[in-house]
C-alpha positions as CSV (number, residue, x, y, z in Angstrom):
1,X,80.3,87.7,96.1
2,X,83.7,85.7,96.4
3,X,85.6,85.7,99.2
4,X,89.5,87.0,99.5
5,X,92.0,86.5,102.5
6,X,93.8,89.0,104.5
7,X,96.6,87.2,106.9
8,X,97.3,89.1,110.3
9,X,101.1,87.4,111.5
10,X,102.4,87.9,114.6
11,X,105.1,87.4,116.4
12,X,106.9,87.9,119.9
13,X,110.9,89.0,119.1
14,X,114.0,89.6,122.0
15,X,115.9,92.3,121.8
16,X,115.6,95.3,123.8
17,X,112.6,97.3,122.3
18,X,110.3,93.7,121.9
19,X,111.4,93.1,125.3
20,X,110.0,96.2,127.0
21,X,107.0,96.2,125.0
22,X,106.2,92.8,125.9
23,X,106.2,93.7,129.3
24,X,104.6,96.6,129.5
25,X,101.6,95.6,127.1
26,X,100.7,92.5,128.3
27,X,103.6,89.4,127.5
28,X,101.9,88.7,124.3
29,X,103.2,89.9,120.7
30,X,105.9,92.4,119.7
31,X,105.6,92.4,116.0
32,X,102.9,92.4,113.5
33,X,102.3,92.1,109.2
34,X,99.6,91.7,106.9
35,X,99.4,89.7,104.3
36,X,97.4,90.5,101.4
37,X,97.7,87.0,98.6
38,X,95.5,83.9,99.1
39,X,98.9,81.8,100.3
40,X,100.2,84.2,103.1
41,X,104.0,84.1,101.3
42,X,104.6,88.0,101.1
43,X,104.1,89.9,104.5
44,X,104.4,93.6,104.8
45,X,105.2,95.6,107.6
46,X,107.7,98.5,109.1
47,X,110.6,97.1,111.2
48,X,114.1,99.3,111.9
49,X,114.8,99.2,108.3
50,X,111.4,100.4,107.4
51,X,109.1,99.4,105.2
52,X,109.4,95.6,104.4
53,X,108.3,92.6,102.6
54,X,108.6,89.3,104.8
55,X,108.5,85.6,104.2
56,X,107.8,84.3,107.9
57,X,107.0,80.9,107.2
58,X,110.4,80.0,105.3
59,X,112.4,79.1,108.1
60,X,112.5,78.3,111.8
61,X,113.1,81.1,114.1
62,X,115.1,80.2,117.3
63,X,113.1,81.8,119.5
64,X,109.6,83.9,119.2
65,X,105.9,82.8,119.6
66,X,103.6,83.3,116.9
67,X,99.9,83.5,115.7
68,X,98.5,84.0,112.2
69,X,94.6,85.5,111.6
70,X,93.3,84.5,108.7
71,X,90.1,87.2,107.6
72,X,87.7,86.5,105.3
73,X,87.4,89.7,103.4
74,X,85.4,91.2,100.1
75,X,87.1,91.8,96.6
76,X,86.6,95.5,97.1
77,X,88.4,95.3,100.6
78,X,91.2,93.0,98.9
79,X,91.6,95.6,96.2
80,X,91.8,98.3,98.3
81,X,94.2,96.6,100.7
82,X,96.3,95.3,97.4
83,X,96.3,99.1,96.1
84,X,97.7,100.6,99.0
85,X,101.0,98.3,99.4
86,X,101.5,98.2,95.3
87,X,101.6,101.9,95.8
88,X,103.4,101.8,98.7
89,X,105.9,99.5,96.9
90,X,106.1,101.7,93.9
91,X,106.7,105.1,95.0
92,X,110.1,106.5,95.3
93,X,109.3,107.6,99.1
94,X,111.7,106.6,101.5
95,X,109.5,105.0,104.5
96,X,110.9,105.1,107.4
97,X,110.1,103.3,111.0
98,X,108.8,105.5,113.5
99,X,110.3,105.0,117.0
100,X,108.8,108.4,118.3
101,X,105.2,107.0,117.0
102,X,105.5,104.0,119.5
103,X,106.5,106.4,122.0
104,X,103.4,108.8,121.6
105,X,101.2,105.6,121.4
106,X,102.9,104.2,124.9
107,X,102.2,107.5,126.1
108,X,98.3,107.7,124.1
109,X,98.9,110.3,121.8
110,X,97.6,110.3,118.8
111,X,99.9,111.0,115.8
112,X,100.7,110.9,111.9
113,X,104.2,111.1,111.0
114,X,104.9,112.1,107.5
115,X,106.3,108.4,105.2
116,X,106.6,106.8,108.8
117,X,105.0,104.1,110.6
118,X,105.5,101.5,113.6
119,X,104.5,98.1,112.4
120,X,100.8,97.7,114.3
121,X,99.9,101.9,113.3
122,X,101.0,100.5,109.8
123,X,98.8,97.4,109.8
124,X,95.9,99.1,111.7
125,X,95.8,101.8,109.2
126,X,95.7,99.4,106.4
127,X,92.8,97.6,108.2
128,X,91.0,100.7,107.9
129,X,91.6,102.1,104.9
130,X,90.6,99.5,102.9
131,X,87.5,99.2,105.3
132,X,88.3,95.5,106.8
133,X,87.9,97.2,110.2
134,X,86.7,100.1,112.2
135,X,89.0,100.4,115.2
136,X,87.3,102.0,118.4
137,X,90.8,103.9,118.8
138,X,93.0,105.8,116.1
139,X,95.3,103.5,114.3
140,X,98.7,105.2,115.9
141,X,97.4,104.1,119.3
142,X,97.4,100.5,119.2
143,X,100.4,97.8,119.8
144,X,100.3,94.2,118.8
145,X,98.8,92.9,121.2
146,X,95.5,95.5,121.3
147,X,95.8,94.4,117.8
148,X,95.1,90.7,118.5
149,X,92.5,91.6,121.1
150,X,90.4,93.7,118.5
151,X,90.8,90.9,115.3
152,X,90.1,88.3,118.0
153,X,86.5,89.8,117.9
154,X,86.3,90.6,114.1
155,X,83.1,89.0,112.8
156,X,85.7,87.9,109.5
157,X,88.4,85.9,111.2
158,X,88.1,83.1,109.8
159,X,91.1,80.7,111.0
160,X,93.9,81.3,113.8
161,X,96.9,79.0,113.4
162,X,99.7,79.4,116.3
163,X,103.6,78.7,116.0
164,X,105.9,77.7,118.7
165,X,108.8,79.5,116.7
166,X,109.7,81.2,113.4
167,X,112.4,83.0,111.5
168,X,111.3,86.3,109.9
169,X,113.4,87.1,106.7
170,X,113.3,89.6,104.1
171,X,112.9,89.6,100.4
172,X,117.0,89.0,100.4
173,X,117.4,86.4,102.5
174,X,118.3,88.0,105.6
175,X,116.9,87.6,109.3
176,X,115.1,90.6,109.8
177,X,115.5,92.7,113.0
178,X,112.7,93.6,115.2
179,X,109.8,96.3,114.5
């Protein structure tokens, strides 16, 4: 059976939100997206415009360390994964980012928002929908950096690269704000 790859990026971001998350969930990572093609080009992820596609490794971010997880994943698990975002992508559903989701997981409540996510519930339900992993809590409970923790320990990862600095920009060319 051949082998796909699934690319976990994140990323540590300064502004307001990123700065009291990093300090309250352990200085690490403040932003996360998953990357579903074999070159890691096209991220996707929820940030205050919602849901996004990113191009993090375009240009050089001023400020903002970084970490990539590269999984080794089955076709099925690819497909799956591949399947939700083009379907995601193609619906006419406004998605929205879900400030009050980050709030109920700071606060450990579990949650489901209706076309909303925060970007770690986003990428930790993807995880497990397309059965890459089984998370020990429920996806809208976990921020970045219990994110990393958890794929740290995935018998898949494969590769971890780390970045002193990185500019996160959209599918228009512009700098994209925090999740």
């Amino acid at each position: 059976m051949q082998t796909r790859t699934v690319s976990i990026f994140m990323t540590r971001y300064h502004d307001i939100l990123s700065n009291f998350l990093y300090h309250i969930s352990g200085r690490g990572y403040t932003h996360v997206a998953i990357a579903f093609d074999d070159d890691s080009q096209n991220f996707y992820c929820f940030n205050y415009k919602g849901f996004r596609r990113e191009h993090p490794f375009r240009r050089k971010r001023r400020y903002g360390k970084s970490i990539c997880y590269k999984l080794d994943v089955n076709e099925e698990q690819h497909a799956a994964l591949q399947g939700i975002i083009e379907q995601m992508e193609a619906s006419n559903i406004e998605w929205k980012y879900c400030m009050l989701g980050v709030i109920l997981c700071l606060l450990g409540i579990r949650h489901k928002m209706k076309n909303a996510y925060f970007c770690s519930q986003f990428v930790a339900e993807l995880l497990q929908r397309s059965e890459i992993m089984k998370w020990r809590k429920h996806p809208s409970l976990y921020l970045p950096n219990q994110l990393c923790r958890e794929i740290r320990a995935h018998s898949g990862l494969r590769e971890t690269i780390e970045f002193e600095s990185i500019e996160v920009i959209d599918e228009n060319g512009e700098k994209i704000e925090i999740c």
